[in-house]
C-alpha positions in Angstrom: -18.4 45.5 263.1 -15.8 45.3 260.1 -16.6 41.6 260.3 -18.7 38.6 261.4 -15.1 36.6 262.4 -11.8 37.5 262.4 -8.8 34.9 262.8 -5.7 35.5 264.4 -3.4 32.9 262.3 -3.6 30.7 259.1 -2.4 27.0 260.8 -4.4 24.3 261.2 -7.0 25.5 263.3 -7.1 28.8 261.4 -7.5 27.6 258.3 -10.4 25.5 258.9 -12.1 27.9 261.0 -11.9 30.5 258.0 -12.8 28.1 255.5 -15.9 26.7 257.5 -16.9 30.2 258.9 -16.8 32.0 255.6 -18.7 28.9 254.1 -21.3 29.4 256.3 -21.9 33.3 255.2 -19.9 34.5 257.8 -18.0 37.9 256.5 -14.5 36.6 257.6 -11.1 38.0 257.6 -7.7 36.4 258.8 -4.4 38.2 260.1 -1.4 36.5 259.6 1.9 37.5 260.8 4.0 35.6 258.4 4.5 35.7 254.9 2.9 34.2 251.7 5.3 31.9 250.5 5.4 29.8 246.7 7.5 28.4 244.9 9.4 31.4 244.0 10.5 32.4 247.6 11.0 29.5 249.3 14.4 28.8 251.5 14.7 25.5 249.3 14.7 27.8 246.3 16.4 31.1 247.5 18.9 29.6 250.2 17.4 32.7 252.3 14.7 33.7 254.7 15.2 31.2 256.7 14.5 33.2 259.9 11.3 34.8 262.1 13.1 37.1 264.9 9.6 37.6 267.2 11.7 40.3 268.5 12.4 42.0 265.5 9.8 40.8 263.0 9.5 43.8 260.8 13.8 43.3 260.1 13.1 39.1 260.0 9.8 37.5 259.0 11.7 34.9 257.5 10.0 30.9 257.4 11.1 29.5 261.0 10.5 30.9 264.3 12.7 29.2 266.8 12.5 29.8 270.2 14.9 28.7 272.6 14.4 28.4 276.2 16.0 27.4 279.0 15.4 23.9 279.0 13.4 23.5 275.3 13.7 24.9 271.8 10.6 25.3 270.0 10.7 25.3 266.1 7.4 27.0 264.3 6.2 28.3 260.6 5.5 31.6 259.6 3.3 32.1 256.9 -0.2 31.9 255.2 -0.4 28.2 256.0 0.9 28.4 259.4 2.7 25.2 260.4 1.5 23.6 257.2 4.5 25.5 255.6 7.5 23.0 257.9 5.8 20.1 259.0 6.5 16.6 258.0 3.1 16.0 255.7 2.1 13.7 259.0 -1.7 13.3 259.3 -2.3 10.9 262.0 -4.9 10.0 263.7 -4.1 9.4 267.4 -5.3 6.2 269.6 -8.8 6.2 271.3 -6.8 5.8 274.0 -5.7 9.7 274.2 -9.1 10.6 275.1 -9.4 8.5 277.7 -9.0 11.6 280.4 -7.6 15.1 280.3 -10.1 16.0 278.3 -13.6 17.7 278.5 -16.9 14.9 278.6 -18.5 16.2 275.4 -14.6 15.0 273.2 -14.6 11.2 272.9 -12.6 9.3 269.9 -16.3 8.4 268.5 -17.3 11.9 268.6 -14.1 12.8 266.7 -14.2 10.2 264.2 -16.0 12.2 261.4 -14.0 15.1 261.8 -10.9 12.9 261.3 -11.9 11.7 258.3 -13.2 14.9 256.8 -9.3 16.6 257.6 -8.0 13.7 255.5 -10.7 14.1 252.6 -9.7 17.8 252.5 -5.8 17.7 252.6 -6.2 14.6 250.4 -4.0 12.6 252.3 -2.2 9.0 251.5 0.2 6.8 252.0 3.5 6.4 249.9 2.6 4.4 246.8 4.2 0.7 246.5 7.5 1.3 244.3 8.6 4.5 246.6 9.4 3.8 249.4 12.8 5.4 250.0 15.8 3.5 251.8 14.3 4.8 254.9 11.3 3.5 255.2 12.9 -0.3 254.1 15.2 0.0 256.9 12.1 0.8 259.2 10.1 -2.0 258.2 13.5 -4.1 258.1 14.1 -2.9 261.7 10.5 -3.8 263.2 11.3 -7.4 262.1 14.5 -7.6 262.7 13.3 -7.3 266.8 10.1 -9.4 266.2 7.9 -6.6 265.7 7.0 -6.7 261.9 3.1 -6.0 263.0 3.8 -2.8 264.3 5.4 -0.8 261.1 3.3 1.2 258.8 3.1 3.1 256.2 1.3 6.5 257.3 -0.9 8.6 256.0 1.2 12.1 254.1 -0.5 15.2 252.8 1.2 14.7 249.9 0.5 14.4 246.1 2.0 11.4 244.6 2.4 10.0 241.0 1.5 6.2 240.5 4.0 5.9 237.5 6.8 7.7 239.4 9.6 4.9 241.0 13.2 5.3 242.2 14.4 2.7 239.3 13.5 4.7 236.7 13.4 8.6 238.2 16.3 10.8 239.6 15.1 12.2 243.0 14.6 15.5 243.3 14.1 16.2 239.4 11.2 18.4 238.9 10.4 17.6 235.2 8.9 14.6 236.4 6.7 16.3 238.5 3.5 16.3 237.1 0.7 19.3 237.9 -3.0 19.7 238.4 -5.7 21.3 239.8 -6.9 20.1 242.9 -9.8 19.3 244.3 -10.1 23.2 245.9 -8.9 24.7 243.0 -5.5 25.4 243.7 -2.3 24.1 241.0 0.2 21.8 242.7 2.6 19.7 241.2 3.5 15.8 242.0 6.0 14.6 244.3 9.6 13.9 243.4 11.1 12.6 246.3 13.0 16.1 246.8 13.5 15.6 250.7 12.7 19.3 250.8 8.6 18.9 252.5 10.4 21.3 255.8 11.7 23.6 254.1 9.4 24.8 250.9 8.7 21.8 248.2 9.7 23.4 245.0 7.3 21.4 242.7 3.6 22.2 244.9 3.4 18.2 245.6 2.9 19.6 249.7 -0.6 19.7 250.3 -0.1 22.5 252.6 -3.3 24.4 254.1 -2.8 27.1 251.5 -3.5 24.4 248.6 -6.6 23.6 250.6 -8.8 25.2 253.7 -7.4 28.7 252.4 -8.2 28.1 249.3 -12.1 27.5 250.1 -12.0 29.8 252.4 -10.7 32.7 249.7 -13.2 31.1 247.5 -16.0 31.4 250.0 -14.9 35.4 250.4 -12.6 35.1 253.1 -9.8 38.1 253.2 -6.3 36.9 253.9 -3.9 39.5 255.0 -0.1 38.5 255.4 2.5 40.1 258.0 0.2 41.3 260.1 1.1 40.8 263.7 -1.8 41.3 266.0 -0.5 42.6 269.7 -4.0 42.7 271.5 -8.0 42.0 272.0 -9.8 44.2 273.9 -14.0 43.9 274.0 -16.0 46.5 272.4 -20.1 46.9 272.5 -20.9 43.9 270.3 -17.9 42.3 269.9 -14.3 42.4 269.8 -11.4 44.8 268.8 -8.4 43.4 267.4 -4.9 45.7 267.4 -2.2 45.0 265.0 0.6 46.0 263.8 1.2 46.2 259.9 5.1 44.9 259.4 5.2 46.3 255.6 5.0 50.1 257.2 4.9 49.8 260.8 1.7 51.0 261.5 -0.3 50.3 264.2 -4.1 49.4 263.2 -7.3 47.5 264.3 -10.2 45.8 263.2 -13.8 44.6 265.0 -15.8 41.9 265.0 -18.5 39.9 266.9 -16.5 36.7 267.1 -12.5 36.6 267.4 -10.8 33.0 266.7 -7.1 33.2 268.2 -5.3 30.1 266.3 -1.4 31.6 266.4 0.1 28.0 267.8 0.4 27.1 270.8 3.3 29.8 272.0 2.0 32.2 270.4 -2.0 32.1 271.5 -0.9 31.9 275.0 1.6 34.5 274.9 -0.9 36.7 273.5 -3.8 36.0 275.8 -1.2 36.5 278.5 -0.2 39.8 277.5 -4.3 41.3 277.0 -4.5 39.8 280.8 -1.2 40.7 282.9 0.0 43.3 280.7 -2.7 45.4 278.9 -5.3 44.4 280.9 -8.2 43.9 278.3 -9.4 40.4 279.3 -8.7 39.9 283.1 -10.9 37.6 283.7 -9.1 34.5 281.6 -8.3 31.6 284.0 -5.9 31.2 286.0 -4.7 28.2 284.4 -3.6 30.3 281.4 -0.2 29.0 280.7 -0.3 25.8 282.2 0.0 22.4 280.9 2.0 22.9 278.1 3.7 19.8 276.5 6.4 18.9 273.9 4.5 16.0 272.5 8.0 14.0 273.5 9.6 14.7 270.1 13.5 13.2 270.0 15.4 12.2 267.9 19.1 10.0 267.8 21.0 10.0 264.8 22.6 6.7 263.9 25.4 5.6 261.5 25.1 2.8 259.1 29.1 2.9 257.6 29.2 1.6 254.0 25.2 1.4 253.7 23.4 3.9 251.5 20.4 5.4 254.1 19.9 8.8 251.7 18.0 10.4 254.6 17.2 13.5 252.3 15.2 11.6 249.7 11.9 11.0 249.8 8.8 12.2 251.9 10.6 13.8 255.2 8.7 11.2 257.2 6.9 8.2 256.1 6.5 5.3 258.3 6.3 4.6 262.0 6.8 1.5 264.5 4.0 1.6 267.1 4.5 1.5 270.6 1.5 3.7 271.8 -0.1 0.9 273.8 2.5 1.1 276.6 4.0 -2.4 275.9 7.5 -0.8 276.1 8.1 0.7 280.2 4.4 1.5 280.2 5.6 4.4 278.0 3.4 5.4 274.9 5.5 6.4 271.6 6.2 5.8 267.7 9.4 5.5 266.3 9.3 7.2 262.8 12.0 7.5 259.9 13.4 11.6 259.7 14.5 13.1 256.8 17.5 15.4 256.5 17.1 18.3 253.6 20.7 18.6 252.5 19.9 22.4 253.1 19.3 21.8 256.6 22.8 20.0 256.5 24.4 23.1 255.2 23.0 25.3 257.8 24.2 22.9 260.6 27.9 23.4 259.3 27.6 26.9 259.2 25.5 27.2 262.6 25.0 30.8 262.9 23.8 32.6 265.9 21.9 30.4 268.9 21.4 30.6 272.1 24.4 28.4 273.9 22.9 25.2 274.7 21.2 25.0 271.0 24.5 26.6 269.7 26.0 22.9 271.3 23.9 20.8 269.6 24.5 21.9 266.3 28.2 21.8 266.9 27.5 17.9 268.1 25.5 17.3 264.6 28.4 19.1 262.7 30.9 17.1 264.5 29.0 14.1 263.9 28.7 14.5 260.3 32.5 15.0 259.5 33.7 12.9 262.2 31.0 9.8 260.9 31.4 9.7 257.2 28.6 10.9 254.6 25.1 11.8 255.3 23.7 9.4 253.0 25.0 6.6 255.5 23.0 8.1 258.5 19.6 7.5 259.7 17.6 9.7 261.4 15.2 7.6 264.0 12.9 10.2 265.6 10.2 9.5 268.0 6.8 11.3 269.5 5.1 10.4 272.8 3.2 11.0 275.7 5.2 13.2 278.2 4.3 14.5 281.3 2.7 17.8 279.6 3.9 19.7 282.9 5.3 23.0 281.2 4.4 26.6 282.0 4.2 29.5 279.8 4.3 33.0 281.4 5.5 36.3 280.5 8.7 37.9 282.5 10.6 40.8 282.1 14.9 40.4 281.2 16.7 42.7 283.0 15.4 42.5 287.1 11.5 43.7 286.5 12.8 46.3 283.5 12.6 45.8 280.0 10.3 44.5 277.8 7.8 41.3 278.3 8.9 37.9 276.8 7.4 34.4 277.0 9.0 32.1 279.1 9.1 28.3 279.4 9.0 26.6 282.7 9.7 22.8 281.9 10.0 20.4 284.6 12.5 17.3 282.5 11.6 14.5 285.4 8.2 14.0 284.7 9.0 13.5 280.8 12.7 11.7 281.4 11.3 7.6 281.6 9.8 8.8 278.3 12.8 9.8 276.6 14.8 7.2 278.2 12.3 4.3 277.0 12.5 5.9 273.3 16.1 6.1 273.5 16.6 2.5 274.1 13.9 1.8 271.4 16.5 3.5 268.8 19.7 1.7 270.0 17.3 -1.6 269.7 16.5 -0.6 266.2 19.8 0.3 265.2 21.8 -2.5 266.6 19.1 -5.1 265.0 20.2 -3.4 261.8 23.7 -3.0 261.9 23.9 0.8 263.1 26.1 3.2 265.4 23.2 5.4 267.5 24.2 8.3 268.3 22.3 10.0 271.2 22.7 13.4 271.6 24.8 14.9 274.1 22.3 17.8 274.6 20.2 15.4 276.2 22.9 13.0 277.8 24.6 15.6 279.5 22.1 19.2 279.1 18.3 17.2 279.4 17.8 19.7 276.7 14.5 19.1 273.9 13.8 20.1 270.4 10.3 20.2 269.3 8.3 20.9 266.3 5.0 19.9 268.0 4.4 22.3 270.8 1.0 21.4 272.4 -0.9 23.2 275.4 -1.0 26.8 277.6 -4.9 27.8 276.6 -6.0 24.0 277.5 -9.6 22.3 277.0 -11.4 22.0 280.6 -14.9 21.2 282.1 -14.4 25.0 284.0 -12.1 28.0 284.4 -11.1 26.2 287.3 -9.1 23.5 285.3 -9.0 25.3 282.0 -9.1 28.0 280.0 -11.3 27.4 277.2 -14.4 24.9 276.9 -14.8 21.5 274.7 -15.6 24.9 271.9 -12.6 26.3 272.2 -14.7 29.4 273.8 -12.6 31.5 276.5 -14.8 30.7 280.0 -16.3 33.5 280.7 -16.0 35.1 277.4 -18.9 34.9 274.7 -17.4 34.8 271.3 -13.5 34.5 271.6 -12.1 31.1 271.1 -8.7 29.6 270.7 -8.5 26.8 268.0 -5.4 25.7 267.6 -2.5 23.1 269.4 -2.7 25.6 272.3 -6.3 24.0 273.3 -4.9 20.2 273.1 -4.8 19.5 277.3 -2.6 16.6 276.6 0.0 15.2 274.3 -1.4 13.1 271.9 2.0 10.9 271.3 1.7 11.3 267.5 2.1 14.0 264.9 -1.2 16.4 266.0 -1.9 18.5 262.8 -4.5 16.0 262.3 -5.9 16.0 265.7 -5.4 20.3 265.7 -8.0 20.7 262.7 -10.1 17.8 263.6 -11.3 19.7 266.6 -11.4 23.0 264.7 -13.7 20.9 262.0 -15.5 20.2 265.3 -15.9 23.5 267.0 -17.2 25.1 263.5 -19.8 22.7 263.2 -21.1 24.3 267.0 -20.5 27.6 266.5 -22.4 27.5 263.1 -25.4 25.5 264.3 -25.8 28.1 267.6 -25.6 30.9 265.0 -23.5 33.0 266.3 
């Protein structure tokens, strides 16, 4: 075998899985697709790369992959740090009540307690400091009052570096001369944050404690071998272990590697569509479960725009999320969400005016939000109130051919809205509650009011946890049924949505199934 371990991705479950494998001697390496990003060739800093083409990743392996289906649009990173790299800094630890069913006997909130905690020691995770808090997250905690629900704001917990002495009264936003840097606790230089707004998009001054600052770090450190923009297209068993086909975008060249134990941690599109394709299509593993594909959830992600004419919001300073309102106990239409505070990069702004190529429905929306923002006044005067919850999880991935049976195999979506509607309809009302208690014109959008058309950054499900093959595909391990030594850690394994930002929750069970894969030796 050319190694003990190999892992297919760098995200959250990735990243701890190298770092804890190659800690425990293991002789690990990791393929990534994406790039290695910094702070020389980031989007925020080049104004380019902003696109992944799965079809065409050799031409764009660019920081975004957004896929757009029929009824969803799914928006993911590519990189060494996998969705680290465009996620909202959101650690979050979900309620005990999201393991109440769904999942396997052997996960309980107790069990994952310690593996919580030990996420948020490692990505060094904490709140914004007292004499920060941007404009949104005062109109949040003003809002919560406002309807008699002051007790359910707070402040939540960012993988972010802060600076005690930095404050809005005496700082310019966004100026990186009063970022200050250090080494941190893994080794790595970052920099302290400056209230940029940029955390989506590439933060020019390090303050992001993204997985590369961190887990990849220790896991380089331990001896780990990171290889970027390598695409891996298949897994087929070999005596002892596993084989593990690639493609090398730089030249083209097709390739493989073995090893005894295999860790597919792509996301949750991209695990299942690859486990599809070595079952239906190559035919390498045909014995994965039948339930491959199913289950798949948008963790209720939405988001309604609302105007505030003649008050100063500045949506793209600060920490791109900070705060939430707490409605996960179902007091609101027996529906379980959070409201949270979005921030707009100005970047982001400029690439809504200019649009580009989408697919139509998408292509809609970002006329609406272009149209919006000339037709409504200034972006500093609009507040972005987004929401996560507990939809009905009822999606199915599955691969299909275009063009009548011909042509090449593509991932497609299945996505049921009814189930997941009440949701979106109870977190919709929530937003126009907020924003008249403040004073503010919500603005729900039209792909939604008129398409039932989602955005989400959180995709969830498709290679679920399960007591059997029967009901899932992998075990409370991660371990393929069936299958000694090939596991998928990543959001792919989460059987249901866990309402809240689940980076947290993603690496807490890879933290988890680590500790069991080390203490059986394999």
């Amino acid at each position: 075998m050319d190694f003990d371990a190999i892992i297919i991705g760098s995200g959250f479950g990735g990243s701890v899985t190298a770092c804890r494998l190659a800690e425990a001697g293991y002789r690990v390496g990791v393929l990534e697709r994406g790039r290695r990003w910094d702070a020389t060739n980031y989007p925020s800093v080049t104004g380019k790369d902003w696109i992944w083409d799965q079809a065409n990743p050799r031409r764009d392996n660019g920081w975004l992959d957004l896929r757009v289906f029929e009824h969803m649009a799914v928006a993911q990173g590519a990189g060494v740090g996998g969705g680290s790299l465009i996620y909202a800094n959101i650690s979050a630890v979900p309620p005990a009540s999201v393991f109440a069913q769904g999942w396997p006997a052997e996960i309980s909130f107790a069990g994952m307690a310690p593996y919580y905690d030990t996420v948020g020691s490692v990505m060094n995770v904490q709140t914004v400091p007292d004499g920060q808090q941007p404009l949104r997250m005062r109109l949040m905690q003003e809002a919560a009052a406002a309807i008699g629900e002051a007790r359910r704001f707070k402040k939540l917990d960012l993988a972010v570096s802060f600076d005690a002495d930095w404050n809005y009264a005496d700082c310019e936003p966004g100026d990186p001369a009063r970022s200050k840097r250090f080494v941190n606790a893994q080794g790595s230089e970052q920099g302290s944050c400056v209230h940029c707004g940029n955390c989506d998009i590439g933060c020019p001054v390090d303050a992001k404690n993204t997985l590369d600052h961190n887990y990849l770090a220790l896991a380089v450190r331990f001896g780990a071998a990171i290889w970027p923009l390598h695409l891996v297209t298949g897994i087929a068993p070999v005596e002892g272990g596993w084989r593990v086909l690639f493609e090398r975008l730089a030249d083209g060249t097709s390739q493989s590697l073995t090893a005894r134990l295999v860790v597919v941690a792509g996301g949750s599109l991209n695990s299942t569509e690859l486990l599809l394709r070595c079952r239906d299509v190559l035919k390498t593993l045909p014995q994965i479960s039948a339930h491959l594909g199913v289950g798949w959830s948008s963790n209720g992600d939405f988001l309604t725009p609302a105007v505030y004419p003649g008050r100063k919001i500045q949506p793209s300073q600060g920490p791109t999320i900070t705060s939430a309102i707490d409605f996960l106990d179902r007091s609101e239409d027996e529906e379980s969400f959070w409201i949270e505070d979005g921030g707009v990069p100005d970047l982001v702004i400029d690439a809504i005016r200019r649009r580009g190529a989408a697919r139509q429905k998408f292509r809609r929306l970002l006329s609406w939000l272009q149209h919006g923002l000339e037709a409504h006044g200034p972006l500093d005067e609009i507040m972005p109130w987004f929401a996560q919850g507990v939809d009905a999880g009822n999606g199915m991935l599955k691969l299909r051919r275009r063009w009548w049976g011909l042509g090449k195999w593509e991932l497609a979506l299945e996505w049921d809205v009814r189930g997941t509607a009440p949701l979106v309809e109870a977190i919709i009302a929530m937003h126009k509650r907020l924003s008249a208690a403040t004073g503010g014109i919500p603005l729900v959008p039209p792909s939604w009011s008129l398409a039932k058309y989602l955005v989400t950054p959180h995709p969830l499900g498709g290679c679920g946890m399960g007591s059997s093959a029967a009901d899932g595909v992998v075990d409370h391990k991660g371990e393929v049924f069936g299958t000694k030594n090939l596991f998928v850690l990543d959001g792919a394994i989460v059987p249901e949505a866990v309402g809240v930002n689940p980076s947290r929750t993603i690496a807490a069970l890879a933290e988890r199934a680590c500790a069991l894969i080390i203490a059986e030796r394999r």
